[in-house]
N, C-alpha and C positions, 0 to 999 in steps of 0.2 A: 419675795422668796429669796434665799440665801441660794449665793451660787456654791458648785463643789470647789472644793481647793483648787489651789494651781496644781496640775499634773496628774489632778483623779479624771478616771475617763469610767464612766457611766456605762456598763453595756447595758442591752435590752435585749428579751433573749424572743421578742419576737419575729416576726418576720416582713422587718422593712427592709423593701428596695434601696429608702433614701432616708440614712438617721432622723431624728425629731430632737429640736435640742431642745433638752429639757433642766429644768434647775431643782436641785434638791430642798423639799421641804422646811422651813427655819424649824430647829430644832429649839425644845421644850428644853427650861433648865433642868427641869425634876418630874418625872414620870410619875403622874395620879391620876387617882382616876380607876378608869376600864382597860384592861389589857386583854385583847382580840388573841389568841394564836388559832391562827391557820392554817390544818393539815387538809392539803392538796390530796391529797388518796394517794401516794406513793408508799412503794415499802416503806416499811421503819419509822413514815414520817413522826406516826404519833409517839414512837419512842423518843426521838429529839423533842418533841414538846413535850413530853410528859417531864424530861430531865430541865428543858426548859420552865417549867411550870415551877418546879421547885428551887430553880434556883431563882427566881424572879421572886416565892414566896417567900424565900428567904431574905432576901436582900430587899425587898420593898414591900414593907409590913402595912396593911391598909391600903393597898393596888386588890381590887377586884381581874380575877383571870376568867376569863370567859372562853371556853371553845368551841371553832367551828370547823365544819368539814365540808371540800366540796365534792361533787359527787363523782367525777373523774379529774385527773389530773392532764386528762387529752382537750380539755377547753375548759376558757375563763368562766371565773365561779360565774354560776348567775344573778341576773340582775338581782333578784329579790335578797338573795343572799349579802350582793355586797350592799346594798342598802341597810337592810339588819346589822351590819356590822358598822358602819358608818354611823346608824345612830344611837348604836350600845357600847360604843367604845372613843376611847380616843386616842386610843393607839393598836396596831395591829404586827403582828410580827407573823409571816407565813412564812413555812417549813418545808421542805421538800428532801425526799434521803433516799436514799437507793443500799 
């Protein structure tokens, strides 16, 4: 796994007592494939995706865009869902917008 730079600091916007260190993902040269966007159910979210949508269609001709939506944005999507997503994509981008 690829650590973050020196001097990026990671939040997590859950609710731990006691941080979890975690290492960021090694990143992909070139995005192909499946692209996941994930609207949390917040305001607006699916207008950032939507504007997202197009600008990914634009810039990456032959990326399939896939959307999903969880069913409150008051708890993590459920299990079946992130599995679905996990094995229809391979990459995911979640959105959230007030």
């Amino acid at each position: 796994m690829a650590e973050a730079p020196a001097g990026t600091v990671i939040m997590d916007p859950t609710d731990e007592r006691e941080p979890i260190r975690r290492e960021l993902t090694r990143r992909p040269e070139h995005i192909t494939g499946t692209v996941g966007l994930l609207d949390i159910s917040k305001p607006r979210g699916n207008v950032l995706l939507d504007r997202l949508e197009r600008a990914l269609q634009d810039r990456l001709p032959g990326v399939e865009i896939r959307r999903y939506a969880k069913p409150t944005y008051t708890k993590p999507a459920p299990q079946d869902l992130r599995q679905k997503i996990a094995q229809e994509c391979g990459f995911v981008i979640e959105a959230l917008a007030d």
